[in-house]
N, C-alpha and C positions, 0 to 999 in steps of 0.2 A: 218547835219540832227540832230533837236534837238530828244530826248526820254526821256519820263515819263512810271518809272513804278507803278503799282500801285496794289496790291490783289485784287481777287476779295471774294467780301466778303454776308455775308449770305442776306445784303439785296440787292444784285446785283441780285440774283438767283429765280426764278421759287421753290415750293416747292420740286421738285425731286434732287435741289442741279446745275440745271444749270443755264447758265448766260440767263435774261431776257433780249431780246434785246433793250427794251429803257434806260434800266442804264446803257447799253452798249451806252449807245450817252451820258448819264451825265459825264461815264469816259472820253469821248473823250471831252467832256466841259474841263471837269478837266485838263487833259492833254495839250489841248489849250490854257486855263488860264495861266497853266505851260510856254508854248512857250511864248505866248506873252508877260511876265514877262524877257525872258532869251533871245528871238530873239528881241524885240521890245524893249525893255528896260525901260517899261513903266507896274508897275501892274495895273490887272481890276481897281485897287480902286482908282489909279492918274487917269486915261484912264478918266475914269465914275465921280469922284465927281469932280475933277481938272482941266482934260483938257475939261471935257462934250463931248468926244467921246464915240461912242461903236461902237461893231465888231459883229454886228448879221449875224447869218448864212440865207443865202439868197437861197441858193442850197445844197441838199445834199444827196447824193447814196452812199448807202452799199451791199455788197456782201458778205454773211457771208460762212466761208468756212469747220470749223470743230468749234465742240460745246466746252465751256469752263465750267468748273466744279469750285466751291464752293473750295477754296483757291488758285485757282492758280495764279501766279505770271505773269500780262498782261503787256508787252510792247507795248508803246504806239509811234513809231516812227512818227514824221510827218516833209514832206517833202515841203517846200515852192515849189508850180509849177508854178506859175505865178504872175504876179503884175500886175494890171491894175490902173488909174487913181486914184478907192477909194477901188479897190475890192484886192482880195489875193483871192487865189486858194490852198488851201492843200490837199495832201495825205496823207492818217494817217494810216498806215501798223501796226496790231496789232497781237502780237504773244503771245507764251510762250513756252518754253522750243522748243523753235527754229522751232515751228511747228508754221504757221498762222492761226489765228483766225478768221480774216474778214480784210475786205478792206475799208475804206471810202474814200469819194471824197466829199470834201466842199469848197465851194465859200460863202467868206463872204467879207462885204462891211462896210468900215468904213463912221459911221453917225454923224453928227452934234445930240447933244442929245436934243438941245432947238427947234432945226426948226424939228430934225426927219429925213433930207434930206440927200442925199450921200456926202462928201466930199472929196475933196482932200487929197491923205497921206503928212502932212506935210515933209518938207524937211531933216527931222531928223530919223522920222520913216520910208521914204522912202530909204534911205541911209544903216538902216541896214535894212530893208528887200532886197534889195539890193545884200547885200552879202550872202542871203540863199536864191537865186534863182540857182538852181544845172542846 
């Protein structure tokens, strides 16, 4: 299971000092960026200017479960659930000080970036996703 942690920080927050939950989806970007750097072994920037891949989120549910405050320290766990042909499935389990904060579930699908259409995980990238199917 890879983890990014990350603060959260004043522009994440609602003015009363809590987490807004759409920067709560930039950190989980963030975080995923992270993954596919250290699972995939490929950054957005090879992925995107190199190989002309991307990995857009196709599905995505959140379950938010206690609120986060203005510096706290968010882990950002995520879990390979599945592999399909061009798609991956993650769990992204995010806490702090060992209490959970929300839940996400995203299905994203690796795209050809000239034609726009789903493609197949090459045989490299498919090898280690591969190995972080739990």
């Amino acid at each position: 299971m890879f983890t990014a942690t990350f603060p959260l920080r004043f522009g994440h927050c609602d003015p009363a000092g809590i987490a807004f939950y759409p920067r709560y989806f930039e950190l989980c970007d963030a975080a995923i960026e992270d993954w596919t750097a250290a699972v995939l072994g490929q950054d957005r920037r090879t992925l995107h200017l190199d190989l002309k891949l991307g990995l857009p989120t196709v599905s995505l549910q959140a379950d938010f479960s206690k609120a986060s405050r203005l510096g706290d320290q968010l882990a950002f766990a995520i879990r390979t659930r599945r592999i399909g042909n061009s798609s991956v499935d993650l769990d992204l389990t995010v806490t702090s000080d060992g209490e959970t904060r929300f839940l996400a579930r995203y299905t994203m699908v690796l795209i050809d970036l000239v034609t726009l259409q789903a493609t197949s995980w090459p045989a490299p990238l498919r090898e280690r996703l591969n190995k972080e199917v739990e």
